[in-house]
C-alpha positions in Angstrom: 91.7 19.4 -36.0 89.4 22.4 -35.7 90.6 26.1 -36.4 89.5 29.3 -35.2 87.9 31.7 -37.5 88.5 35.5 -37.1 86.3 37.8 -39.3 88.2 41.6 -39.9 85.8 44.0 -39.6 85.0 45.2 -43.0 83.9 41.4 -43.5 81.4 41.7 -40.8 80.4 44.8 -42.5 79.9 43.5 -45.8 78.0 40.6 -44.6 75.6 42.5 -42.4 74.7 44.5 -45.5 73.1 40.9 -47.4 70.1 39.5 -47.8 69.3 36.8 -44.6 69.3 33.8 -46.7 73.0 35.2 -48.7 74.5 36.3 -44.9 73.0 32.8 -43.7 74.8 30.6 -46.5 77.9 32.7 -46.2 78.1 32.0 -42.2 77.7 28.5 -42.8 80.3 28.2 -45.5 82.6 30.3 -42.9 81.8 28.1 -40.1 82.4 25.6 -42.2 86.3 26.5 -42.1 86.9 25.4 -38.8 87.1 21.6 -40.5 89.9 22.0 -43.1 90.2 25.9 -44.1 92.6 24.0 -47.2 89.9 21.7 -49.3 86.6 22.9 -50.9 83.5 21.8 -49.4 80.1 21.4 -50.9 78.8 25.0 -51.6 81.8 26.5 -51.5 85.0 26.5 -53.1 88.1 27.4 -52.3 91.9 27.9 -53.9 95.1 28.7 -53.2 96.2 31.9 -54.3 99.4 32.3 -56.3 101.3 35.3 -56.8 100.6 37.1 -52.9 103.4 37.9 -50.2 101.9 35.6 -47.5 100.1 32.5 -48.0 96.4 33.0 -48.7 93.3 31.4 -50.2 89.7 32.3 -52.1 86.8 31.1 -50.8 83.9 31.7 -53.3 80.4 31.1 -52.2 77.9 31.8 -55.2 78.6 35.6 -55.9 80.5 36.3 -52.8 84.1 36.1 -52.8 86.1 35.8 -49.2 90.2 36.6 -48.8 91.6 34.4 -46.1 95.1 33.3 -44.7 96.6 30.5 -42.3 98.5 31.4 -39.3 98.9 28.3 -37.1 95.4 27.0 -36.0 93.7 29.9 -36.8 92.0 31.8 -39.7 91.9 35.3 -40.6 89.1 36.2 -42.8 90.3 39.8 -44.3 88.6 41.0 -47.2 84.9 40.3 -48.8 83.6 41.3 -51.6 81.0 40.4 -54.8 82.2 38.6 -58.1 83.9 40.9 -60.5 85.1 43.4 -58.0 88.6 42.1 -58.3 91.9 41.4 -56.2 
């Protein structure tokens, strides 16, 4: 089963502005969603958010925390941002 991973703009953004070896470990843990966007992986974990209109999920990789929802196979990475920034 593989998915296909769509990054919104403002992610790409966001990411662009890390450090290589941060941008490099959050690309892999992105990639990484093609498997199963639904269980955590090593290095990354990932939970179902409760509370939201639509159906979406937390990534959090280290500091980094990505906003993500399921629409058939594919996934739609929409908002990025650091710890403690909020919801």
């Amino acid at each position: 089963m593989s998915y296909s991973i769509f990054l919104h703009p403002d992610v790409i953004k966001y990411l662009d502005f890390l450090e290589d070896r941060e941008r490099r470990g959050c690309y892999d843990s992105l990639k990484r969603l093609e498997e199963d966007p639904y269980a955590p992986h090593s290095g990354c974990d990932i939970k179902k958010l409760v509370g939201k209109k639509k159906t979406a999920y937390r990534l959090r990789i280290g500091d980094h925390r990505f906003l993500y929802v399921i629409k058939n196979k594919e996934v739609f990475v929409e908002e990025a941002f650091r710890r403690g920034k909020g919801y």
